[in-house]
C-alpha positions in Angstrom: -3.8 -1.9 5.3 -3.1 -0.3 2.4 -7.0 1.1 1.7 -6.8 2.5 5.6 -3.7 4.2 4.5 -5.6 5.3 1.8 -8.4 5.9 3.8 -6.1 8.4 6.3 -4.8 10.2 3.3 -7.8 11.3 1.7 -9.1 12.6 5.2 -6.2 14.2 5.8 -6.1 16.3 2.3 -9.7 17.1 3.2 -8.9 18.2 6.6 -6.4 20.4 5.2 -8.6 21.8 2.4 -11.3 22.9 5.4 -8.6 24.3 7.4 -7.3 26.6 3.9 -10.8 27.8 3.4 -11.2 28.6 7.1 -8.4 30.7 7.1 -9.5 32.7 3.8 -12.8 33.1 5.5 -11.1 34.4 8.8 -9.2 36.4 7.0 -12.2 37.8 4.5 -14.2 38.6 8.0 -11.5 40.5 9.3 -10.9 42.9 6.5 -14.8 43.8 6.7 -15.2 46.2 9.3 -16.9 45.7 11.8 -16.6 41.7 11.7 -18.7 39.9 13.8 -16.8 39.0 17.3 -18.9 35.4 17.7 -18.3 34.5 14.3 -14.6 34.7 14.1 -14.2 33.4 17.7 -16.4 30.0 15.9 -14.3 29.8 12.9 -10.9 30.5 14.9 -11.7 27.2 17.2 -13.0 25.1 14.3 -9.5 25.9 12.7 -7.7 24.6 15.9 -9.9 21.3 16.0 -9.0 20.9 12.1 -5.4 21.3 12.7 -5.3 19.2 16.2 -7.0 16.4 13.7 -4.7 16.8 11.1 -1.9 16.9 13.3 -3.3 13.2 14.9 -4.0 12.0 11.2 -0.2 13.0 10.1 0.6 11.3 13.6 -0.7 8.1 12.3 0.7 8.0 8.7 4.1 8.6 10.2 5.8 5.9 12.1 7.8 7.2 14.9 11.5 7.0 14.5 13.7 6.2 17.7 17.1 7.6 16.8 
């Protein structure tokens, strides 16, 4: 149990490290003008399916709480 918590967390830090560099590169293609339309459209969705799978992997780390 333990190494699939493990397992989770190290995912999840890379996850998060991919998503950071996406949004430097984003953000270095859109100070160069003129930026390339079809590339930042690619790295904009590959930033939302980083963040909907970190979002799922936090999901899992953290049990749900009923108040």
């Amino acid at each position: 149990m333990n190494d699939d918590i493990e397992a989770l967390q190290n995912k999840l830090a890379h996850l998060k490290t991919e998503h950071q560099d996406l949004d430097a590169a984003i953000s270095s293609l859109a100070e160069n003008k003129p930026f390339a339309q079809l590339e930042m459209q690619r790295l904009k969705k590959r930033k939302l399916r980083l963040k909907d799978e970190i979002v799922t992997l936090e999901n899992q780390l953290l049990p749900d709480i009923i108040a």
